[in-house]
C-alpha positions in Angstrom: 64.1 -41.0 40.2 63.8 -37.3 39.2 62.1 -35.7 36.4 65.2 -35.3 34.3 65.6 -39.2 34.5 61.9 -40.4 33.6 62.4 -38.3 30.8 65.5 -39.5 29.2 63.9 -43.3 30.4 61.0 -42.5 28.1 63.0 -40.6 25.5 65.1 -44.3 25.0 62.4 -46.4 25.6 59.5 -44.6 23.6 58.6 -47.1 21.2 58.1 -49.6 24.2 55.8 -47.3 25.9 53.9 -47.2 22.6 53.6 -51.2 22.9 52.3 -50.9 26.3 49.8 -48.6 25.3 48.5 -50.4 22.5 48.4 -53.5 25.0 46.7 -51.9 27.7 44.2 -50.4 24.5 43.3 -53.4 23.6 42.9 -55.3 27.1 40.6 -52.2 27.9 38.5 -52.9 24.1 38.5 -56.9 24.3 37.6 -56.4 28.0 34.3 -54.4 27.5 33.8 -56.2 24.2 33.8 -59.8 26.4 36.6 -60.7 24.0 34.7 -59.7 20.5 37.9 -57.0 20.1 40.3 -59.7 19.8 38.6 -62.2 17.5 40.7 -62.9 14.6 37.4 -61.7 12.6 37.7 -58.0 14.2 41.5 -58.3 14.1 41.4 -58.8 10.1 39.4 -56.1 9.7 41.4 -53.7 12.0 44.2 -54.7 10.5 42.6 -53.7 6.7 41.4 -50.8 8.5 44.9 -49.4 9.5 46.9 -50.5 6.6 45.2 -47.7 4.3 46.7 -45.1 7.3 49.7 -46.7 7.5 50.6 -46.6 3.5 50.2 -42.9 4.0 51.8 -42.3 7.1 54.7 -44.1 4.9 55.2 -41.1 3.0 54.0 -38.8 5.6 56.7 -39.7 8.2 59.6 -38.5 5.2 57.9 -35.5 4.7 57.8 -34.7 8.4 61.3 -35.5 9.2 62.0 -33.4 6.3 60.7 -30.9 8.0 57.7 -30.6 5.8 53.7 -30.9 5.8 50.7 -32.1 3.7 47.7 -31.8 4.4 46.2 -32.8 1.0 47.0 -36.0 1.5 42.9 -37.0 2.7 41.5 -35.3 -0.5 44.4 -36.7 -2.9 44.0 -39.8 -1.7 40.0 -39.6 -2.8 41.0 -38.0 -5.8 43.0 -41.0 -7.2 40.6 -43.8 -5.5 38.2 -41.9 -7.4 39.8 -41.8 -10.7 40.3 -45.3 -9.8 36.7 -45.9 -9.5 35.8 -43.9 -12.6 38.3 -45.8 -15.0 37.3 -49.2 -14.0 33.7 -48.6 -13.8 33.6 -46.1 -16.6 36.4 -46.9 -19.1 36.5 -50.9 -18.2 40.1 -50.6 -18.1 42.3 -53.8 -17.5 43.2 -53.7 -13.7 47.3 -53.4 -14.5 46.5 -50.1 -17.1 44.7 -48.8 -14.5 46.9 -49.5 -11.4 49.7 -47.8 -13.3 48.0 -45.0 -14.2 46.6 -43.9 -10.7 50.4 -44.8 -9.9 51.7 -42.6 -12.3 49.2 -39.5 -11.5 49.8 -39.5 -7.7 53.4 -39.6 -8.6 53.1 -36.3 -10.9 50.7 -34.6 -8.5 53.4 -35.6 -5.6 55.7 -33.9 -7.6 54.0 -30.9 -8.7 53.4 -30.3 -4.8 57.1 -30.8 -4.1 58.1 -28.4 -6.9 55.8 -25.5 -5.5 57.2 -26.3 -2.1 60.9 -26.5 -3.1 61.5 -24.7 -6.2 59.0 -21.6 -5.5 59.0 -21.5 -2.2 55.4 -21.5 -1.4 55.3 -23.2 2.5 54.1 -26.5 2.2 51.9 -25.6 4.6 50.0 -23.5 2.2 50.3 -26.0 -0.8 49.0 -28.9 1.4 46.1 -26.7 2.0 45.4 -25.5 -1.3 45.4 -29.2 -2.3 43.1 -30.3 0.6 40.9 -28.0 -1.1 41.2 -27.8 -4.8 41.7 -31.9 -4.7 38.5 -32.8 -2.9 36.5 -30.2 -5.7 38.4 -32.3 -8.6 37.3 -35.3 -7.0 33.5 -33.8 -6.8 33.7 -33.1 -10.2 35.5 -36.6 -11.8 32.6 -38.5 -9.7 29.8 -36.2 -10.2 29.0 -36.0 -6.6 27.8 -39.5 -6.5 29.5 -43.1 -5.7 31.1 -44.8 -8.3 30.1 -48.6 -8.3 30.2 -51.4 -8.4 34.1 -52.0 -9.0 34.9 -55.3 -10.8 36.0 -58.4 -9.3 39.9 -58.5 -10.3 39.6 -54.5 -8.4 38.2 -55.9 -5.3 40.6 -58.7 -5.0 43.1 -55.6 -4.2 41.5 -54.4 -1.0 39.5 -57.8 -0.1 41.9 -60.9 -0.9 44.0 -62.9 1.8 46.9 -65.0 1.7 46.7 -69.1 1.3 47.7 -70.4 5.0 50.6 -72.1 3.8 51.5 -68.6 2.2 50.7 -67.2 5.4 53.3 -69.7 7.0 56.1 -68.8 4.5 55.6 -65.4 5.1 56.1 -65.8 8.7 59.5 -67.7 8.6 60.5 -65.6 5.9 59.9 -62.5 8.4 61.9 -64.3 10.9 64.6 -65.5 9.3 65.3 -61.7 8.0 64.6 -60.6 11.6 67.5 -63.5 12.6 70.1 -62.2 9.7 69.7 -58.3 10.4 70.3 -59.2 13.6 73.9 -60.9 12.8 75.0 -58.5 10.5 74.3 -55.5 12.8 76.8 -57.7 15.4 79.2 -58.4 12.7 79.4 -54.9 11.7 79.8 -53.7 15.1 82.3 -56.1 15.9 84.3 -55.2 12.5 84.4 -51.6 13.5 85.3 -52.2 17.2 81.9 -51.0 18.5 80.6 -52.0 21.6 78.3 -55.2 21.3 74.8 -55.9 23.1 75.2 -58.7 25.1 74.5 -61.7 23.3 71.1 -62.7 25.2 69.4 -59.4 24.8 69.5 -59.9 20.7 68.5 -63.6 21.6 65.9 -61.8 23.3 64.9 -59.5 20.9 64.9 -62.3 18.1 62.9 -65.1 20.2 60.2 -61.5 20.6 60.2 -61.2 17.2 58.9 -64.5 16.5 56.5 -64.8 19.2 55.2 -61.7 17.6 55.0 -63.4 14.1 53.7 -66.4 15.4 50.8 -64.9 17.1 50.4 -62.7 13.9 50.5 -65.7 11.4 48.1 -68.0 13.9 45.5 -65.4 14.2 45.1 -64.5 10.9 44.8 -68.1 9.4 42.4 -69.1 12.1 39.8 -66.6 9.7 40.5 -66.0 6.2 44.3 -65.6 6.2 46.5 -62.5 5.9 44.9 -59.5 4.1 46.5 -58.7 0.8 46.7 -54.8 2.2 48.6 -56.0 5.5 50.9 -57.6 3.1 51.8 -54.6 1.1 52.5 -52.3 4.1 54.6 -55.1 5.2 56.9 -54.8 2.0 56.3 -51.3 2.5 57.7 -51.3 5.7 61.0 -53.4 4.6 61.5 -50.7 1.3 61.1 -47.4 3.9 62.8 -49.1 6.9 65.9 -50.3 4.1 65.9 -47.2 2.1 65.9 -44.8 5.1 68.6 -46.5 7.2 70.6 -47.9 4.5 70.7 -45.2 1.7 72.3 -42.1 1.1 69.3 -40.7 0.0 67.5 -41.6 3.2 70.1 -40.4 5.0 69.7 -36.9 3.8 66.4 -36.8 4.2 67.4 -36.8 7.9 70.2 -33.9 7.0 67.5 -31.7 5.4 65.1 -31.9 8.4 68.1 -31.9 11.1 69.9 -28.1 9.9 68.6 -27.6 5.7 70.9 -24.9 5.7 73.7 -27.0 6.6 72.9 -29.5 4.4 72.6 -27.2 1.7 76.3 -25.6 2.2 77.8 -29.2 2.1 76.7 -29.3 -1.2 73.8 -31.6 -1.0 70.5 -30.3 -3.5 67.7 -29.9 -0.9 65.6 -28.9 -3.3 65.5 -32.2 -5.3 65.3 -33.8 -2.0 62.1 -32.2 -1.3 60.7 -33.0 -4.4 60.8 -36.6 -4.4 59.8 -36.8 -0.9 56.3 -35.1 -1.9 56.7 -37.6 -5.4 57.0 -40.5 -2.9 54.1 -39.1 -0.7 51.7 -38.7 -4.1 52.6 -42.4 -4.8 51.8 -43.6 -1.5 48.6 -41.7 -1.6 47.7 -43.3 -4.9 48.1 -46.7 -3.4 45.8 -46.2 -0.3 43.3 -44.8 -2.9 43.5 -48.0 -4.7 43.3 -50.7 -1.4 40.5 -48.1 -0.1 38.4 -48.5 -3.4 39.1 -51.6 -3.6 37.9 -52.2 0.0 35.0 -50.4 0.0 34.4 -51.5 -3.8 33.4 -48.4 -5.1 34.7 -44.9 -5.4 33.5 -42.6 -2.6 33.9 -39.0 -3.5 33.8 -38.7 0.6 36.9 -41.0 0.7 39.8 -40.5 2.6 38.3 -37.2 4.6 40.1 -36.3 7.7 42.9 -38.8 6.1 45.9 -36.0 6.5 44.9 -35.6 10.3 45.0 -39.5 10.8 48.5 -39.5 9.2 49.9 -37.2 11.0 48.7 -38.2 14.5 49.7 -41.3 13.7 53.6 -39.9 12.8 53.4 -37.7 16.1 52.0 -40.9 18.2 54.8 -42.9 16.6 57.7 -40.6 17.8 58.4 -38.6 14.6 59.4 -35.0 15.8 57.2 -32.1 14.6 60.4 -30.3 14.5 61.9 -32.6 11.8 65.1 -34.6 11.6 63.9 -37.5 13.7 61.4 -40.6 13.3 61.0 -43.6 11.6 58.5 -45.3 9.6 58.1 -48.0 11.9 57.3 -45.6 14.4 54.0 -44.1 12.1 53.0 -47.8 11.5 52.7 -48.3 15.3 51.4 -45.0 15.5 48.3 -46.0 12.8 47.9 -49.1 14.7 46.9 -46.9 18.1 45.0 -44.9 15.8 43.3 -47.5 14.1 43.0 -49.8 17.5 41.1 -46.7 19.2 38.4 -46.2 16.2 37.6 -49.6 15.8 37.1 -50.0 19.3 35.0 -47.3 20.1 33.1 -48.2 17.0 32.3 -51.2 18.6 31.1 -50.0 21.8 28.8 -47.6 20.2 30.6 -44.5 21.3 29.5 -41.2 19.9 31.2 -40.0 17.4 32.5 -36.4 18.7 33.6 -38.3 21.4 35.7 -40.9 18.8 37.0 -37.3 18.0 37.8 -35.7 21.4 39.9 -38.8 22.4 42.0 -38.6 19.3 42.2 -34.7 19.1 43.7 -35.4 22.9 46.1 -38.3 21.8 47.2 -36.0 19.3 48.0 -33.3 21.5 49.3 -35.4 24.2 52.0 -37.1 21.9 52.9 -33.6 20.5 53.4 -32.7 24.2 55.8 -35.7 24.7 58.1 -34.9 21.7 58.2 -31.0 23.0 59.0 -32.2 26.4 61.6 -35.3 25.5 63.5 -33.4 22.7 66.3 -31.6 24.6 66.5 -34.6 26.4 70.3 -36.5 25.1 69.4 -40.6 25.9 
């Protein structure tokens, strides 16, 4: 096999190679851990760990494909945990009021960044780091320097409540079952527009996975406490992006945009409003990982979310979302968060140092970077 072939193998094949490493990750963790790595305990937590990164890679992975950055996405998402923090400690406001108004901020904040990107044509390079900056001295200032705590009960049960087990259970076979009718549709339609069809076992295949996956997923997590609220969200998450990015026009030219925006913009599509509510969308999701993160640390840090932006990006690059734009998917920066998350909570457990915790992701980084640069001509 030459060069030229274990490229294009990898190119087709790249979010299996992404499962193998997180296998191999986490034999290597639960190995030197005698097994502590995998305890459903650990897992729960890992899980709560990555679903704040993974809300934000969410957004992030649209902005990238657009062929966009932010990189105030660490310091907004402190901002808005802090304001969080501040209302419900401060102000005593009920937890819905307060919800929707963090909401409601990151969306306009979102906004205001896509409007300086698209409509005055400041780089969004340049934006994102304006905002890293100004963002994190807001968030200084709303907090006064200092924690905000403690956070009342009905904010906690955001970032620290699971699922009953029965819930847990229903959850699982509704997963499946959507994983078994997606499946048949994407046959049906096939078939309907005389397209060539897997053969039948491999979907059979790919379904029976699915729910060996789930299965695993819903059995470890009851074994503890149940499923974490915050897993849950990204998992609707997951199905809005996944649906709204595959199966809508507007997801669809999100991909235009980041593919040829000149192009896109002669066929008469507005690639400026396009922009704009992808960095709306990005404030929102920003403003929810501020919430689960206050929530889950019960108090408003004005440190939060610092080095956030380079987590969500890594984790879009690991995932197989192309710096170049055009091409990723949102399923891709979940898995992507999950290596990232998997390699900080096990090195946290072994007590590594932490500039090495930073060398090994700075290489990761780097590495995946290399892979999209070296894959990308590459037609599977």
């Amino acid at each position: 096999m030459n060069h030229f072939q274990i490229k294009k193998l990898f190119t087709q094949y790249k979010m299996l190679a992404l499962l193998i490493a997180i296998f191999l990750i986490w034999s290597f963790f639960s190995w030197k851990t005698d097994g502590g790595f995998i305890s459903p305990r650990n897992l729960s937590n890992l899980m709560r760990q990555m679903a704040i990164t993974g809300i934000v890679a969410c957004g992030m992975a649209l902005v990238i494909i657009a062929g966009e950055i932010d990189l105030s996405v660490g310091s907004l998402l402190g901002l808005l945990g802090g304001i969080a923090a501040v209302l419900d400690v401060t102000h005593h406001l009920p937890l819905p009021i307060n919800v929707l108004l963090v909401l409601c901020f990151g969306l306009l904040i979102g906004l205001f960044n896509g409007y300086l990107t698209a409509y005055m044509k400041i780089p969004s390079f340049i934006v994102g780091l304006g905002g890293m900056l100004a963002y994190r001295g807001i968030v200084l200032g709303v907090t006064g320097g200092i924690t905000v705590s403690p956070v009342s009960d009905n904010m906690v049960y955001l970032g620290q409540a699971y699922l009953s087990a029965s819930m847990g259970i229903l959850l699982g076979l509704a997963l499946f079952g959507l994983a078994v009718l997606l499946t048949w549709q994407q046959r049906r339609n096939r078939a309907r527009h005389a397209l060539e069809l897997a053969p039948l076992w491999r979907d059979g295949f790919k379904v029976a996975a699915i729910g060996a996956v789930l299965l695993a997923f819903v059995v470890t997590f009851n074994s503890y406490e149940g499923i974490p609220l915050p897993v849950l969200l990204l998992i609707v998450l997951l199905g809005i992006f996944s649906y709204m990015t595959t199966q809508t026009v507007f997801g669809r030219r999100i991909y235009a945009v980041g593919s040829n925006m000149e192009a896109t913009r002669l066929s008469g599509i507005n690639v400026q409003a396009i922009k704009l509510w992808i960095f709306g969308i990005m404030g929102l999701m920003c403003a929810l990982a501020g919430l689960i993160n206050t929530a889950r640390l019960a108090a408003g840090s004005p440190s939060a979310g610092t080095s956030g932006e380079l987590d969500a990006i890594a984790a879009c690059f690991i995932g197989g979302t192309s710096m170049r734009g055009g091409s990723g998917t949102v399923y891709g920066a979940l898995i992507g968060a999950l290596v990232m998350a998997s390699l900080d909570n096990g090195m946290s457990m072994l007590d590594v140092d932490t500039y090495w915790q930073m060398i090994v992701k700075g290489c990761i980084l780097t590495l995946a970077v290399w892979v999209d640069v070296s894959t990308r001509s590459v037609k599977p």
